[in-house]
C-alpha positions in Angstrom: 8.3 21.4 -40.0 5.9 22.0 -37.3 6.8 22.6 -33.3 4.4 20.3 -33.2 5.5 17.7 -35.2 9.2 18.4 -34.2 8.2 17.7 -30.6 6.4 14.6 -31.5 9.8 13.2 -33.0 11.7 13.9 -30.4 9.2 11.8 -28.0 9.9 9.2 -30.4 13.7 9.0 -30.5 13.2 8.5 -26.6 10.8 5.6 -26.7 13.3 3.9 -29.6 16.0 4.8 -26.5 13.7 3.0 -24.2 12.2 -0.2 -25.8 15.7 -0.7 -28.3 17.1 -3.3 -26.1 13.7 -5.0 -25.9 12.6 -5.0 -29.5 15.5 -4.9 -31.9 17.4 -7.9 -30.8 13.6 -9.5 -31.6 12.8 -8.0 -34.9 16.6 -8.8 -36.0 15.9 -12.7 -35.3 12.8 -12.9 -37.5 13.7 -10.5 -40.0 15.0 -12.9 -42.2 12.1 -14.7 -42.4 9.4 -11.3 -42.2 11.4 -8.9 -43.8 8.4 -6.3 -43.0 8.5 -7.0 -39.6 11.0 -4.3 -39.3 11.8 -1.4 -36.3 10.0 0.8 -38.0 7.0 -1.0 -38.5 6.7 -0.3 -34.8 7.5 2.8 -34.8 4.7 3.3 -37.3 2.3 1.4 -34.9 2.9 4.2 -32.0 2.4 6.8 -34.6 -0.4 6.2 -36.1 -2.2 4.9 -32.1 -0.9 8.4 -30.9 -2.3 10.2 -33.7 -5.9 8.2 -33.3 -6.0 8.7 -29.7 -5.6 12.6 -30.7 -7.9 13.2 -33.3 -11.1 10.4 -31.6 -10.6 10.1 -28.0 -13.7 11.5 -26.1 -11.4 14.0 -23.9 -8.8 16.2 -25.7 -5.1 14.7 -25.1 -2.1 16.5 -24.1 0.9 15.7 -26.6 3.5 15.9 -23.2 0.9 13.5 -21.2 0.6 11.0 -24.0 4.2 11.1 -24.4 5.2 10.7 -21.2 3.0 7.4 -20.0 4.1 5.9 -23.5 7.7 6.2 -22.0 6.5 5.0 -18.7 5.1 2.0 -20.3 7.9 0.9 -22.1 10.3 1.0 -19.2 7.8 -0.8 -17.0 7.7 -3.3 -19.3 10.9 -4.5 -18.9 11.4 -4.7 -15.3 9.9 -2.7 -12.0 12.9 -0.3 -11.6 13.6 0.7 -14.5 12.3 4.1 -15.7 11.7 7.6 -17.4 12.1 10.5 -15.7 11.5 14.1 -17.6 14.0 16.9 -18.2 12.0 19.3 -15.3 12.2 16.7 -12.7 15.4 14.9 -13.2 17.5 17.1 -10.7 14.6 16.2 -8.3 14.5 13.3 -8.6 18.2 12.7 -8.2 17.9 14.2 -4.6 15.2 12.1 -3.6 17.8 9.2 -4.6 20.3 9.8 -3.0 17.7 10.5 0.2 16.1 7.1 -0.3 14.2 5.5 2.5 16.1 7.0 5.2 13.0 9.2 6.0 10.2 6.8 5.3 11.4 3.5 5.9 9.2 2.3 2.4 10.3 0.5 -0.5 7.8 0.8 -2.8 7.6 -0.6 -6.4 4.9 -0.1 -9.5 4.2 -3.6 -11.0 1.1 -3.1 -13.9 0.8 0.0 -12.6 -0.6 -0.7 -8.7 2.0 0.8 -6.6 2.8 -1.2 -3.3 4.7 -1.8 0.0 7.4 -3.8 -1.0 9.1 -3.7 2.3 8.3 -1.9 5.4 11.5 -1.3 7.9 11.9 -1.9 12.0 11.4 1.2 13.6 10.8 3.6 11.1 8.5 6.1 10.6 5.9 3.8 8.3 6.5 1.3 10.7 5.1 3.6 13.4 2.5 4.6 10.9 1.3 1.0 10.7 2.2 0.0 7.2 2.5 -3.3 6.1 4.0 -5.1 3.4 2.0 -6.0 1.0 0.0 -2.7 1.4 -1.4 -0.9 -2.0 -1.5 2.6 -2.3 -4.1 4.0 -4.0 -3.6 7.8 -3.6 -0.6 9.3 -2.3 -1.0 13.3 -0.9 -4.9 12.9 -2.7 -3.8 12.3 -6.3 -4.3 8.6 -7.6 -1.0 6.3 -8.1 -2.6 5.0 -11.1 -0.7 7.4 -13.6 1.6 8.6 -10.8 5.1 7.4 -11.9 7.8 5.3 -9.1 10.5 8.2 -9.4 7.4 10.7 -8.1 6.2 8.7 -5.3 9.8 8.3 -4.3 10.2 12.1 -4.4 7.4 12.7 -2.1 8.8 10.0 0.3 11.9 11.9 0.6 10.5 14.8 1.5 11.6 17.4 4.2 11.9 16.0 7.9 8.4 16.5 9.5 6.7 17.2 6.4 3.3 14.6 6.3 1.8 12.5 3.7 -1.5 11.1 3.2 -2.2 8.3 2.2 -4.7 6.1 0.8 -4.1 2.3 1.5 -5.9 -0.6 0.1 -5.4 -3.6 2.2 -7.3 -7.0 2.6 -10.1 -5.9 0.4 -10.8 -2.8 2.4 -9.8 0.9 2.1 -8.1 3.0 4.9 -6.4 6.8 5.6 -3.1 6.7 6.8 -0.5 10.1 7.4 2.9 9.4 7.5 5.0 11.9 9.3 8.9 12.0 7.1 11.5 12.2 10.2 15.3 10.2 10.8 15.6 7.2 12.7 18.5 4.4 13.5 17.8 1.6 11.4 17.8 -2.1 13.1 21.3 -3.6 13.2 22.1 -7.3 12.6 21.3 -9.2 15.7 21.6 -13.2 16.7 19.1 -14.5 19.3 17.7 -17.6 20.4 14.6 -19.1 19.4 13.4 -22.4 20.6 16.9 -23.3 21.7 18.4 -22.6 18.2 20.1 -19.2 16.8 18.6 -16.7 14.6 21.0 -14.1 12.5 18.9 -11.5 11.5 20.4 -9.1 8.9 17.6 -6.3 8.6 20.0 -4.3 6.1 23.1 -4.8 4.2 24.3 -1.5 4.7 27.1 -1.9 7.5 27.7 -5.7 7.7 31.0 -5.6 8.9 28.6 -6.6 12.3 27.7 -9.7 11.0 31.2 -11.3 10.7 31.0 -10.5 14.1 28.2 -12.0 15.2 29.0 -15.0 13.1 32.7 -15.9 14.4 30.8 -15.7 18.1 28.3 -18.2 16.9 28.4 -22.0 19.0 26.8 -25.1 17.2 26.7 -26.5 14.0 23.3 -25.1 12.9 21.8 -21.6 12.3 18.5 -19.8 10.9 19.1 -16.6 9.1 16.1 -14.3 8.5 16.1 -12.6 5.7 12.3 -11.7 5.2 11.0 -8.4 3.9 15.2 -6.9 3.6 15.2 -5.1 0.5 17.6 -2.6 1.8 21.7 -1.5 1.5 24.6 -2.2 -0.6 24.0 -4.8 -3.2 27.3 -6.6 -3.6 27.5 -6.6 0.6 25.9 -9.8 0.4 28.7 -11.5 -1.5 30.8 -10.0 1.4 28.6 -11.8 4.2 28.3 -14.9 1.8 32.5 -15.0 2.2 31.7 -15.8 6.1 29.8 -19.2 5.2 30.9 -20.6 1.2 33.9 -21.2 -0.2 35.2 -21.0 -4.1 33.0 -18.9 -6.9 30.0 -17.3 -5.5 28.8 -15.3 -8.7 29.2 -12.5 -11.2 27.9 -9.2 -12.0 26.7 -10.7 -15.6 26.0 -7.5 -18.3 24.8 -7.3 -21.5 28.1 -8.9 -23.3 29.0 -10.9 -20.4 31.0 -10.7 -17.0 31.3 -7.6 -15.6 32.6 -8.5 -12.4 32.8 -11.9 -10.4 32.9 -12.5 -6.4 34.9 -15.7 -5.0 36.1 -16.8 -1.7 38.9 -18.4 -0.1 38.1 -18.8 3.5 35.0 -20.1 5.4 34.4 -19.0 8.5 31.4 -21.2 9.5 30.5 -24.6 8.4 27.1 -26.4 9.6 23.3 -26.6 8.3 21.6 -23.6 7.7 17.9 -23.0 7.1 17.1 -19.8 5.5 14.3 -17.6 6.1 12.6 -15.3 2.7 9.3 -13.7 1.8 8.1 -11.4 -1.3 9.6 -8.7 0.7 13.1 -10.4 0.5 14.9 -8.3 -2.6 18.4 -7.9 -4.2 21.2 -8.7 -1.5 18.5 -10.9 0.3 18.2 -13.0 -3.1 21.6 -12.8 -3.9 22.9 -14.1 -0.3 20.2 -16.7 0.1 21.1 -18.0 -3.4 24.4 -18.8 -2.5 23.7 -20.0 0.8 21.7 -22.8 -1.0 23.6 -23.7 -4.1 26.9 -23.2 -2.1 26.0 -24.5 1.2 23.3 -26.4 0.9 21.0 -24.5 2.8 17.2 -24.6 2.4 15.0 -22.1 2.0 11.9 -21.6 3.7 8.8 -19.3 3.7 7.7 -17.7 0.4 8.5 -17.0 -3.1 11.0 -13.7 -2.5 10.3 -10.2 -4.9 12.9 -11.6 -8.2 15.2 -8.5 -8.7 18.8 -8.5 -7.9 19.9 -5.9 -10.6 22.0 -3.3 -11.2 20.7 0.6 -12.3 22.4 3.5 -13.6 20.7 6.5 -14.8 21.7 7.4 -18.9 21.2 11.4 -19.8 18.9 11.5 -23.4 20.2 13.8 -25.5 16.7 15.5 -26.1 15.9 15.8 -22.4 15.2 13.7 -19.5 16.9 10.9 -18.2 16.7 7.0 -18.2 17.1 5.1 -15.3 17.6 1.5 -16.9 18.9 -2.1 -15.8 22.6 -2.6 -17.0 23.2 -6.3 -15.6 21.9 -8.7 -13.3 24.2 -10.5 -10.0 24.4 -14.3 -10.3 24.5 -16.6 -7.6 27.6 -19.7 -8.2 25.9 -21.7 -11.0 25.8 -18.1 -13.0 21.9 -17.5 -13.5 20.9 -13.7 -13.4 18.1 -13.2 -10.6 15.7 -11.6 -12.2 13.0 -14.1 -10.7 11.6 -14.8 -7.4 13.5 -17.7 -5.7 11.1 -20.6 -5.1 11.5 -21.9 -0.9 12.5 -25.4 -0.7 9.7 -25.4 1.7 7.1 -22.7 0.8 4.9 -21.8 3.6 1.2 -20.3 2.3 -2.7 -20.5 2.5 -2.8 -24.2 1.1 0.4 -25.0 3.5 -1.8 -24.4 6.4 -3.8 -26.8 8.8 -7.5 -26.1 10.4 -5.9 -25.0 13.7 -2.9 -23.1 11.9 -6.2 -21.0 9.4 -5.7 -17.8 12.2 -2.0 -17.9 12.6 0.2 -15.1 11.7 2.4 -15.8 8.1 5.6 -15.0 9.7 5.3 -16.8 12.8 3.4 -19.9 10.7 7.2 -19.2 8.5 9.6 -19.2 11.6 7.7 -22.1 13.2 8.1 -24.2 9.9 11.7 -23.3 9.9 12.3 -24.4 13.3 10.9 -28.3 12.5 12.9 -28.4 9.5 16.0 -27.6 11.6 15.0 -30.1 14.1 13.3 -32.7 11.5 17.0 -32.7 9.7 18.9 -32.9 13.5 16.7 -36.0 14.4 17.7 -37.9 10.6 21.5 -37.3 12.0 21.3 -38.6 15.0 19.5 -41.4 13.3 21.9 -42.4 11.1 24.5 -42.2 13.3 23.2 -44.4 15.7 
């Protein structure tokens, strides 16, 4: 057997790794009825598209480049955070990890391959730098992000303090340079303040939230906002901790592959009134999780726009051939046990068609907060109707 051909085989037992959970449990269900329609009737598909793209594409192909975008591909498929990472860069790439935004302030994600600003946070060094969510990068340090994978942009974000990065930025239609300049900086803490006579909890993390118990035991009145747009950052199963403070009973599981992996309840609540609940597309994993209890639990409502749809868990599985996986294991739940893996729908969603002629030039977040506050007030009124 060639090195060739060995190498090719190889390649191939990692994108059966990849695209197993995806594709089996499918061919097994129709099997039965298409017995041809069998694994490796797939695996014969990539084979013979690999060797074509070899033999009659106009550019010669590199076997390691073809390999390695198949692999991409397949992981992409199944959700944005999932993917490949090769042998060479794998110790990388676990640095970079562990670094995550703390020297960027960026949480970017690859969805059909256009890289973007997820979430952009207070104070940081993109922030400074003027990014905003919703931003596309185009090129990051002069290569294209169109075949540059997530775990490589990530790298180069956590790069050495003072180190800069150029960018490329599509935003609105129009192209424009940015350099980013990596550094440290003190992340926003959780804050309450008043806004049109009513109180705001903003929870810009969930890394540290022992402040907002805090902050919610010292709250007066029997309403509150809580802002939750563009937080995509911290501890995942914090927000069940902060969810403790307002909903009693079941609040959800970490649901796996075969089932429950690990479920959150709650036996004392500290704060009890109506709650209106702030969320954008930059609102991600303990955002989703927390404002999905607060409306099934609590009945609060959720206003603004439909939020990012990924509240998973990741682990990263060695390959025996090289490389590594980093793949989706399970998915949190909110009380009525429902992985979030989609983008929670607002109760009220706030967007172009939402808007009047004289609200056409207004900012989205302020148009968001301002609809918030009415609902609030709209819902205070109908009380103090009925009572009377």
């Amino acid at each position: 057997m060639t090195r060739g051909r060995t190498v090719f085989l190889l390649a191939s037992g990692l994108l059966v790794v990849s695209i197993l959970s995806g594709v089996v449990v499918g061919v097994q269900a129709v099997q039965t009825e298409r017995p041809k329609d069998s694994f490796y009737k797939y695996l014969s598909v990539f084979s013979e598209v690999l060797r074509l793209v070899r033999q009659s594409y106009v550019d010669e192909t590199e076997l390691r480049t073809l390999i390695a975008g198949a692999l991409e591909g397949s992981s992409d498929a199944l959700d944005p955070f999932s993917m490949y990472i090769p042998e060479a860069d794998v110790e990388s790439y676990l640095v970079a990890r562990e670094i995550g935004p703390r020297r960027s302030g960026l949480r970017v994600v690859k969805v059909r391959g256009a890289a973007y600003v997820m979430a952009v946070q207070e104070g940081s060094p993109a922030a400074e730098a003027g990014f905003l969510r919703g931003d596309i990068m185009t090129q990051v340090g002069g290569l294209s992000t169109r075949g540059m994978p997530l775990w490589e942009i990530e790298r180069r974000l956590a790069g050495p303090v003072g180190s800069h990065l150029d960018f490329q930025i599509l935003r609105a239609g129009e192209t424009t340079e940015k350099t980013l300049e990596l550094g440290t900086f003190d992340g926003p803490v959780a804050e309450v303040e008043d806004v049109d006579g009513s109180p705001l909890l903003r929870i810009p993390t969930f890394d540290g939230v022992e402040s907002v118990a805090e902050l919610v035991r010292g709250l007066e009145g029997d309403r509150l906002l809580i802002d939750l747009r563009g937080v995509a950052w911290g501890d995942t199963e914090a927000a069940y901790a902060v969810a403790k403070l307002f909903v009693q009973g079941e609040l959800g599981v970490l649901l796996g592959r075969d089932g429950p992996v690990k479920t959150f309840s709650s036996t004392e609540e500290v704060w009890e009134g109506r709650l209106v609940v702030l969320i954008d597309r930059g609102s991600q994993g303990p955002a989703e999780i927390l404002a999905t209890i607060l409306q099934q639990g609590a009945g609060a409502s959720l206003v603004g726009q439909p939020s990012f749809g990924f509240a998973g868990q990741t682990r990263i599985v060695d390959l025996e051939a090289g490389g590594s996986l980093l793949i989706t294991d399970g998915f949190y739940t909110g009380p009525d046990g429902e992985p979030l893996n989609e983008g929670l729908a607002p109760d009220l969603r706030v967007g172009d068609r939402g808007r009047s002629f004289t609200e056409r030039d207004d900012d989205m977040e302020d148009l968001i907060l301002r609809r918030a506050l009415e609902l609030l007030a709209s819902d205070e009124e109908t009380e103090l109707d009925e009572a009377a």
